[in-house]
C-alpha positions in Angstrom: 0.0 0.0 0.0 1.6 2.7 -0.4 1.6 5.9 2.0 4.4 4.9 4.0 8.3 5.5 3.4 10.0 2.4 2.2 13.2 1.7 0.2 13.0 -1.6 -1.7 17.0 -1.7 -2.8 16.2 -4.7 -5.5 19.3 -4.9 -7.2 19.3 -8.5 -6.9 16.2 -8.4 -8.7 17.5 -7.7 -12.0 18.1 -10.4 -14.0 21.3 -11.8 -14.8 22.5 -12.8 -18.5 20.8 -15.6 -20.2 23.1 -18.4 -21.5 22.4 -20.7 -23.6 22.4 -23.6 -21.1 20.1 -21.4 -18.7 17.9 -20.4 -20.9 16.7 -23.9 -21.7 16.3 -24.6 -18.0 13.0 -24.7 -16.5 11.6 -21.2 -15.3 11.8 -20.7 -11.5 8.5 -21.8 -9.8 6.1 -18.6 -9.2 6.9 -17.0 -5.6 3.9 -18.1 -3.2 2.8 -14.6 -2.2 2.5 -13.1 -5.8 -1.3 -13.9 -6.5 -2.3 -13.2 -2.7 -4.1 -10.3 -3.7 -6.7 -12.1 -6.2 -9.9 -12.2 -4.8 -9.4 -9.9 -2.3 -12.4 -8.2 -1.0 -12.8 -4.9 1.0 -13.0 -4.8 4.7 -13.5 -2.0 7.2 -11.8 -1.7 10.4 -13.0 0.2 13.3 -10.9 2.1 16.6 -7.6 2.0 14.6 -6.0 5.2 15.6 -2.7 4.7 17.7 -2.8 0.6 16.5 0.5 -0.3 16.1 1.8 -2.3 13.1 4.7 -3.4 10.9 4.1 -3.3 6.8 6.6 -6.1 4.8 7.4 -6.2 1.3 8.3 -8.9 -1.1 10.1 -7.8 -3.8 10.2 -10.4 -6.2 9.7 -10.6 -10.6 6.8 -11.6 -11.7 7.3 -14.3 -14.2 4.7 -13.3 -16.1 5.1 -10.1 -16.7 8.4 -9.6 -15.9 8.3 -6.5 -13.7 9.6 -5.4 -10.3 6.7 -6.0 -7.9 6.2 -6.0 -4.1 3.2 -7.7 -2.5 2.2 -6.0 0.9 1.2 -7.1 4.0 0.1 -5.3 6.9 -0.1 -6.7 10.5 -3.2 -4.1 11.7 -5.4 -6.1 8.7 -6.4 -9.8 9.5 -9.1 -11.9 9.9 -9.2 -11.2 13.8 -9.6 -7.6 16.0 -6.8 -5.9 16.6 -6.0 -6.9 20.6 -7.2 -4.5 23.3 -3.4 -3.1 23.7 -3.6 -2.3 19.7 -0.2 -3.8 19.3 -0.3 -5.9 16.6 3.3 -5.9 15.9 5.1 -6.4 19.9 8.4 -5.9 19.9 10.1 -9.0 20.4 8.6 -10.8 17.6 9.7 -8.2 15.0 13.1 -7.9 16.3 12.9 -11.9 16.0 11.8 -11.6 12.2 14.4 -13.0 9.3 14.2 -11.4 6.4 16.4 -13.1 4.4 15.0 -16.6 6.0 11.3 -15.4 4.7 12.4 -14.1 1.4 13.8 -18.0 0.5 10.9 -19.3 2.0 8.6 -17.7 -0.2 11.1 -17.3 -3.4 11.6 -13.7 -3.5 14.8 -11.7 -4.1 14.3 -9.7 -0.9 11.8 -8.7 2.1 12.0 -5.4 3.4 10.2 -4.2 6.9 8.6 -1.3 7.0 8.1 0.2 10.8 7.2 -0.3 13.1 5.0 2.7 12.9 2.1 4.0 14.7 -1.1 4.6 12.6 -3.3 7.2 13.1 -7.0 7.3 11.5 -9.7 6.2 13.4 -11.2 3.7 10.6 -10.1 2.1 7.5 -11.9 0.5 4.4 -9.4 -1.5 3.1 -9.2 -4.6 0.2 -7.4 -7.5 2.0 -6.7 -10.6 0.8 -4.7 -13.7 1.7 -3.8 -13.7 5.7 -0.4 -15.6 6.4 1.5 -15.9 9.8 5.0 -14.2 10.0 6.9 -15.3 13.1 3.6 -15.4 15.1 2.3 -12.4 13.9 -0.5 -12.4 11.6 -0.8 -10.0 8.7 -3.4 -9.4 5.6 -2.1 -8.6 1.9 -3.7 -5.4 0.9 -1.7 -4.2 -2.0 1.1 -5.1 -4.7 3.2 -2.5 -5.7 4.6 -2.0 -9.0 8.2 -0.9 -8.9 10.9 0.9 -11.0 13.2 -0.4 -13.2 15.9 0.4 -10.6 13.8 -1.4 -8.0 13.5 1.0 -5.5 10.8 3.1 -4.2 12.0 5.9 -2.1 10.3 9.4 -1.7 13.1 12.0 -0.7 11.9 13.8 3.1 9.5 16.3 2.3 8.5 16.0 -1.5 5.0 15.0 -2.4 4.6 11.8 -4.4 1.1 10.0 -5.7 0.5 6.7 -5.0 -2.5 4.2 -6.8 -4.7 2.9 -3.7 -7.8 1.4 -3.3 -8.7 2.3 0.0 -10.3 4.7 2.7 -10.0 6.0 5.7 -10.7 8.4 8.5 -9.8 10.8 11.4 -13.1 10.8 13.6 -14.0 13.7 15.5 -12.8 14.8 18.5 -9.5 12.7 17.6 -6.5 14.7 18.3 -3.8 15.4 15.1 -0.8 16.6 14.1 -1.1 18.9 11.6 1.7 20.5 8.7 0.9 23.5 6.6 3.1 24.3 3.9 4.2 27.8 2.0 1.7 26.6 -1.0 -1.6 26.7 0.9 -1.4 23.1 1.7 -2.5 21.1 4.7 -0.9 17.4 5.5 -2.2 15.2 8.4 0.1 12.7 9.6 -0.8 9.3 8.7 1.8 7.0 9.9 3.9 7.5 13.3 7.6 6.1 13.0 8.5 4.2 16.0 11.4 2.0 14.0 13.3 -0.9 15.6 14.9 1.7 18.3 12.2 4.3 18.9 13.6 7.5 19.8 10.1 9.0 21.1 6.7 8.3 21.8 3.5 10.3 19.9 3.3 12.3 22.7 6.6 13.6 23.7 6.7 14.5 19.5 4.0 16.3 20.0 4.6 18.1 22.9 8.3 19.0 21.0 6.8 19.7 17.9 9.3 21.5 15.0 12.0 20.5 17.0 12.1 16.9 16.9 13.4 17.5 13.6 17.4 18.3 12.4 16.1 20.2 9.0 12.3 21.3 9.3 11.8 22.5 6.2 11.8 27.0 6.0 8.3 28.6 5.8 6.8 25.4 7.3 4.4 25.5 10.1 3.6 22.4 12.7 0.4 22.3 14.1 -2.0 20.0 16.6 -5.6 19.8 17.0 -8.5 18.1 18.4 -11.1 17.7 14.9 -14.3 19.2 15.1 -15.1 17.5 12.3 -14.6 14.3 10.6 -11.7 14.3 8.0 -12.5 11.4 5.3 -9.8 10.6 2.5 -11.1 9.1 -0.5 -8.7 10.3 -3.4 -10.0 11.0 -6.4 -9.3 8.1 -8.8 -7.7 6.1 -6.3 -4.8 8.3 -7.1 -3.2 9.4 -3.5 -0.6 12.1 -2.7 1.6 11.7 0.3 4.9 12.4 1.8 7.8 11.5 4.2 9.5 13.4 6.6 12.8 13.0 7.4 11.9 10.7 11.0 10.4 8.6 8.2 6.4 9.8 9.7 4.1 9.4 6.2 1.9 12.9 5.7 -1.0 12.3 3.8 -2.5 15.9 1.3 -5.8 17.2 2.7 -8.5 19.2 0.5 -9.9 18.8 -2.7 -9.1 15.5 -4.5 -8.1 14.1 -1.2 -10.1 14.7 1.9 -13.6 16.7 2.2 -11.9 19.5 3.5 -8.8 21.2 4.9 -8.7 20.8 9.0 
């Protein structure tokens, strides 16, 4: 899915030379998590704001297309509630996670984790399909991402980028939010807390500190918080969303027209 920072460095990915000997070889077997996503059907999820999760990505080629591609899947998404801690990601079990032990058990050229991270609307509508167990936790696919031809998908801090997604979500009222406006008029709500593998802070001490949590906050910038007095619903125009990173690696999603029904 994405609206969350993530750099997918797949230059194991690209293919090798075909000799003559290889090329008559049979093709490698498809990787098990590539069709995940068919048949997946669209699920809403309830009391999500501060759930805490972990995204993983499998880059892999697929055969029959032969481009870069990255199913998703997302520990907050399964076929069971999120638990009454709304940590469905503890510690211990991703710090226990083998990426390169999953990517040959499931035949891709690399996994990559994305979080931990702390999300932040209050519901979701979301297309989820296959549900598989990594390391004890569970986690839904709810996207594959097509990648570059370098393999990599990495927005630089603070630049906009669109993403496809068929999804929804929202931040209820009377939930409280962190705010940025920018020199162009432009409202982003923060989407995705970064706590990482060694969390530096906790949602509230960042926004108690505000700008100054950050090394380079961007000139002309202004950080805001606020309790909604109103709901804020995202449903992008053409599924066609338009997000950004920060440089803690917190995903911003664009408010107003084409994005949200208003600007908070």
């Amino acid at each position: 899915m994405k609206t969350m920072k993530v750099a997918l460095l797949m230059t194991a990915l690209m293919a090798a030379p075909v000799t003559g000997s290889f090329a008559k070889e049979a093709p490698p077997a498809e990787p098990k998590v590539l069709r995940d996503g068919d048949g997946a059907k669209s699920v809403r999820f309830e009391n999500m704001h501060q759930t805490r999760f972990i995204e993983l990505f499998f880059g892999t080629k697929d055969p029959k297309t032969g481009k870069l591609v990255a199913p998703c899947f997302n520990t907050m998404y399964t076929s069971k509630k999120p638990p009454a801690s709304k940590d469905t990601s503890p510690q211990a079990l991703v710090k226990s996670l083998d990426l390169e032990k999953l990517a040959k058990e499931y035949g891709v050229a690399k996994v990559m984790l994305n979080g931990p991270k702390i999300w932040m609307p209050d519901w979701v509508e979301i297309k989820m399909g296959k549900e598989r167990d990594f390391s004890g936790m569970k986690a839904g696919w709810v996207a594959q991402l097509n990648l570059p031809d370098s393999g990599t998908i990495e927005g630089a801090p603070w630049k906009p980028m669109q993403i496809a997604r068929d999804s929804k979500w929202a931040w209820t009222k009377g939930t409280k939010v962190a705010l940025l406006d920018d020199p162009e008029g432009n409202t982003w709500i923060l989407k995705g807390f970064q706590l990482g593998l060694n969390p530096q802070q906790t949602w509230q001490e960042y926004l108690a500190k505000g700008t100054a949590s950050y090394k380079q906050f961007p000139a002309g910038w202004k950080f805001r918080v606020k309790t909604l007095e109103q709901d804020v619903i995202e449903i992008p125009d053409n599924n066609l969303a338009t997000i950004m990173t920060d440089e803690l690696f917190h995903v911003w999603d664009k408010t107003g027209p084409g994005m949200t029904n208003y600007k908070p």
